[in-house]
C-alpha positions in Angstrom: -31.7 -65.3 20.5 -30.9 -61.6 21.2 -27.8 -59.6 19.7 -24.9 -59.5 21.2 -23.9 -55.5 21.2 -20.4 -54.8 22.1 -19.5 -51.3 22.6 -19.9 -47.9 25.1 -21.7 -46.1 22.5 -25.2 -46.1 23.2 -26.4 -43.5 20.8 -24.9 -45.0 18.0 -26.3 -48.3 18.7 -29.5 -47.1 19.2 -28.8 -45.2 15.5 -27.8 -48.4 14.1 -30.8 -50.0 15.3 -32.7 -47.7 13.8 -31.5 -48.2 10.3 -31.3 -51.8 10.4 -35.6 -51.8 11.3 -35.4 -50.3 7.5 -34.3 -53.2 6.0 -36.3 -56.2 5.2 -36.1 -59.8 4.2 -37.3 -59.7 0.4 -39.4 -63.1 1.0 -41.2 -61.8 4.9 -42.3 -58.8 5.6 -40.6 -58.3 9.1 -36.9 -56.1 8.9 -34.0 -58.2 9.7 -33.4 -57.1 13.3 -36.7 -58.2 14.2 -35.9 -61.1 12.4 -32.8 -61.9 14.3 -30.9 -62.4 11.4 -28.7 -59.6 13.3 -26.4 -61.9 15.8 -23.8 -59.4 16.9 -22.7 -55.6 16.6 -19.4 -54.6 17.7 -18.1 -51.0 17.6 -14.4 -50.1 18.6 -13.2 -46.9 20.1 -12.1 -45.2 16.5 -16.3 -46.1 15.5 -15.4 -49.1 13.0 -18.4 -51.1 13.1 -18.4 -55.0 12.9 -21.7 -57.0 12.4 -22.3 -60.6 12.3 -25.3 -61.7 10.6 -27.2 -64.7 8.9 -29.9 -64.9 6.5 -32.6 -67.1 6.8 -31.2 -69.9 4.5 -27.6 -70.4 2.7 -29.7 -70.2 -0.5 -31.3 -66.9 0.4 -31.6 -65.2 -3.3 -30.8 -61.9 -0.7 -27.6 -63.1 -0.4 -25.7 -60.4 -2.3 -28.0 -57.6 -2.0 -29.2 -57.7 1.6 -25.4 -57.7 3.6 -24.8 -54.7 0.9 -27.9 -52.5 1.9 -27.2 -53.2 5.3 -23.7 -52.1 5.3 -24.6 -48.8 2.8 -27.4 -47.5 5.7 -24.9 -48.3 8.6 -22.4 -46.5 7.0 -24.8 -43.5 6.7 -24.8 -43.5 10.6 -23.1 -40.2 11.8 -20.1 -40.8 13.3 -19.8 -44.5 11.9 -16.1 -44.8 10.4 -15.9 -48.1 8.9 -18.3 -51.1 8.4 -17.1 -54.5 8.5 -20.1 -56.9 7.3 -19.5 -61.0 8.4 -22.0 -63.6 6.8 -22.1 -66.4 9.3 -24.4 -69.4 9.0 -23.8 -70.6 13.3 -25.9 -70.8 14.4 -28.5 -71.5 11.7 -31.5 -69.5 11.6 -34.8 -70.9 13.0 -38.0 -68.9 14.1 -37.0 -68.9 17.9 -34.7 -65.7 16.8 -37.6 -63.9 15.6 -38.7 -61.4 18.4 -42.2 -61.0 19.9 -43.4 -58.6 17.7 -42.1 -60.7 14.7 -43.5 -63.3 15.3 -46.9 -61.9 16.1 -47.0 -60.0 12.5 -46.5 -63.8 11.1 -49.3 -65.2 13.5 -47.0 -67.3 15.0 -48.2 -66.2 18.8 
């Protein structure tokens, strides 16, 4: 699964993107784009940010702490107005999300 990106802002995606490969999953090692616990990004014209995400399992002991740290280093993005975070559990996570470089640091290819 890839992220859905929704906006005409390059640089500020690529910005975004940045940060999020600073955050990681307490229990793996890999940050949680790479993950692909990041399923969509949307920015509007006045640079609100919305992202959907997921965590690995609904009983994730991340599950306060990890949305939070993700939302504090997106809103530290210049230009970034607002951050809206949604915690959505569709679809569930499995390792197919995980990209290639992902899931070679697990071994899994």
């Amino acid at each position: 699964m890839s992220t859905v990106i929704e906006t005409t802002d390059e640089a500020m995606v690529e910005n975004i993107l940045e940060e999020l490969r600073t955050c990681y999953d307490p229990e793996i090692p890999i940050n949680v784009y790479d993950l692909g616990l990041i399923y969509g990004i949307k920015i509007d014209e006045e640079k609100n940010v919305h992202v959907d995400m997921t965590l690995t399992s609904p009983n994730c002991p991340s599950i306060e702490s990890l949305p939070l740290e993700i939302q504090e280093k997106i809103e530290g993005v210049d230009g970034v107005k607002s951050v809206h975070m949604e915690l959505v559990w569709e679809p569930p996570f499995h390792m197919g999300m995980m990209s290639d470089e992902a899931k070679l640091q697990l071994g899994l290819m």
